[in-house]
N, C-alpha and C positions, 0 to 999 in steps of 0.2 A: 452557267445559269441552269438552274432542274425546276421544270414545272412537273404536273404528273397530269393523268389524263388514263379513266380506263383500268385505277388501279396499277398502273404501272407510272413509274419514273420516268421521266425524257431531260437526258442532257445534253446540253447542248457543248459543242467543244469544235469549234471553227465552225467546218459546213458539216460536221457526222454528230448524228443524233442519234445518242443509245438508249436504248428501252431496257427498263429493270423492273422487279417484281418489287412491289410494295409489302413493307412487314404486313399490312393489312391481308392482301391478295393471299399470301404465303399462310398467317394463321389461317383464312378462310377454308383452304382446300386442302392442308397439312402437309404431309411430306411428301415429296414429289415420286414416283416410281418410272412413271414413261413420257416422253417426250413425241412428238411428233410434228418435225414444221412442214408446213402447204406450201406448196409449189409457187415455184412462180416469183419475178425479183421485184411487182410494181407492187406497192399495197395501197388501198383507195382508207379514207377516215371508215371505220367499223369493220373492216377486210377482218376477215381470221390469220391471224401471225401463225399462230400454233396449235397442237391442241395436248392437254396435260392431263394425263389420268396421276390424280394423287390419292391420297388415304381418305380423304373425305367427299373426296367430287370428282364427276370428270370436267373439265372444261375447255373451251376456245376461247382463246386472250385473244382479245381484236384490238387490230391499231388504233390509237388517239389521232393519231397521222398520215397520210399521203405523203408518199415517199416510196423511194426504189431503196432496195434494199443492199445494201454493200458485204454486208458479215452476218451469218449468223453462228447463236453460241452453237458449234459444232462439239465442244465438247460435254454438253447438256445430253444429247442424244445417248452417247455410250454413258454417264453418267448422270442419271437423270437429277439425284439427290441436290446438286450443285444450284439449282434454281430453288431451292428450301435455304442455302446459305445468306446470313447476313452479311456476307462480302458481294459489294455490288459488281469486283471483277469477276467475281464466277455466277452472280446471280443474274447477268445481263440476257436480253432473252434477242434484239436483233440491233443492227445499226442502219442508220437511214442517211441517204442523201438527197438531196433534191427537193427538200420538206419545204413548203410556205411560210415563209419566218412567220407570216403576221397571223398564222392559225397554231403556231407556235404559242406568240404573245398572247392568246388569248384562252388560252391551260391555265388552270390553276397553279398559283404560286406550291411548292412544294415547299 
């Protein structure tokens, strides 16, 4: 199931819930150059996941979600370009567990 929330994607896959960039988010801020994820493995709903200087903006993606954080894209950081791809395996930005199904259900269908 993928709702989105935030401009990012959340899919859902048993109990892990990956976060991905929207073609929207992606045309918005253009090609990615630097990466930087915030500390820390709990994220509250609006928390800053990350922050992305790309070609057209700086910005802070904030979670759709509350959840602890299991993964993030580590290979984003030495390659930052990877989160401008339209493959959602390289363009995933964290994984979550422990998310509220029912603040899940209540995201936009994607």
């Amino acid at each position: 199931m993928k709702k989105r929330g935030n401009f990012l994607f959340i899919e859902k896959n048993d109990d892990v819930y990956t976060l991905s960039m929207t073609p929207e988010l992606q045309d918005d801020i253009g090609t990615v150059g630097f990466v930087e994820y915030m500390h820390g493995d709990t994220l509250n709903v609006d928390d800053s996941i990350l922050n992305i200087e790309a070609s057209k903006t700086v910005i802070d993606v904030a979670s759709p979600l509350a959840g602890k954080i299991v993964e993030r894209n580590e290979a984003a950081i030495n390659e930052p370009i990877l989160l401008s791809s339209a493959k959602t395996e390289e363009n995933w930005v964290v994984k979550l567990t422990d998310v509220d199904e029912e603040a899940f259900n209540q995201l936009e269908e994607a």
